[in-house]
C-alpha positions in Angstrom: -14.6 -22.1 2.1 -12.0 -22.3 -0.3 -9.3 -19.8 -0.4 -6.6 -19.7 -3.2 -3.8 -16.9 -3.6 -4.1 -14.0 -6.5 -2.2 -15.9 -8.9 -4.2 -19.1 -9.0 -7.2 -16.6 -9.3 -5.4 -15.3 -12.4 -4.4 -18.6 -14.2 -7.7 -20.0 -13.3 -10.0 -17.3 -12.9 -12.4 -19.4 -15.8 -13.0 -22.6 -13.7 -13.2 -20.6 -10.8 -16.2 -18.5 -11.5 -18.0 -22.0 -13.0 -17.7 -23.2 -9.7 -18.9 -20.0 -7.8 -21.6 -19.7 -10.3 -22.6 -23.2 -9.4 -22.7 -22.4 -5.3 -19.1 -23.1 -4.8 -17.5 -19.3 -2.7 -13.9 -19.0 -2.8 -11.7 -16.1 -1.1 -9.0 -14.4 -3.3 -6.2 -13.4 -0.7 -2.6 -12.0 -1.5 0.3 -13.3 0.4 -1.8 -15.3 2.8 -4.2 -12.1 3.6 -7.9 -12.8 2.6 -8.7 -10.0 -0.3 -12.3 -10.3 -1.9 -15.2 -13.1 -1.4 -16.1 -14.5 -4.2 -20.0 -15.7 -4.1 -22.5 -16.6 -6.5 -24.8 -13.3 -7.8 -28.0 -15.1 -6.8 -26.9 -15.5 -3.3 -26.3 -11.6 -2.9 -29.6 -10.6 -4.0 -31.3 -13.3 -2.0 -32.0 -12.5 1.8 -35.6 -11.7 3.7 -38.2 -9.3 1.0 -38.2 -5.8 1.8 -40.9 -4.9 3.8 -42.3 -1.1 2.4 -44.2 0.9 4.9 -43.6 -1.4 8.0 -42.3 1.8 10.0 -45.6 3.6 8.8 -46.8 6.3 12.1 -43.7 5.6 13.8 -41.9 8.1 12.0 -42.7 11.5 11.2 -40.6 13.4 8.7 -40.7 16.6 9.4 -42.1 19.3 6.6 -39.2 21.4 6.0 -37.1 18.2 5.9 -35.4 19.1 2.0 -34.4 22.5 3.8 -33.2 21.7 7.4 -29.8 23.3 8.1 -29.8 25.2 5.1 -28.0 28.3 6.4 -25.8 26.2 8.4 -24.8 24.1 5.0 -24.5 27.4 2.9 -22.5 28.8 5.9 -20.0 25.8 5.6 -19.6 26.4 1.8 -19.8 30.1 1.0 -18.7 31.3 4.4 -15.1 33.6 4.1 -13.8 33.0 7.7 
């Protein structure tokens, strides 16, 4: 992977997104230390499909689940110690 410093980025930032855009990655870094990766958008939203209710009756959530630790919460807050 390609890695080029901030000021390249800067001067060049046009051609380099082209070439992320088209697959190419590229690592921004400042004074030799690696900064941001730079990867195409498709390539962060691909990966495996989430999979909804493949935990289903392994987990049990329990009722009062919107309300556990409320005292101890408020306590935190509104407490005057």
């Amino acid at each position: 992977m390609r890695t080029v410093n901030i000021r390249e980025a800067k001067t060049h930032l046009s051609r380099l997104v082209d070439h992320a855009a088209n697959g190419e990655s590229f690592i921004i870094a400042k004074a030799g230390k690696p900064l941001v990766k730079v990867i195409p958008f498709d390539v962060a939203t691909k990966g495996r499909p989430r999979r909804l209710g493949m935990l289903e009756g392994q987990i049990k959530v329990p009722d009062d689940f919107d309300t556990m630790f409320e005292k101890e919460i408020e306590e935190m807050f509104y407490s005057k110690e």
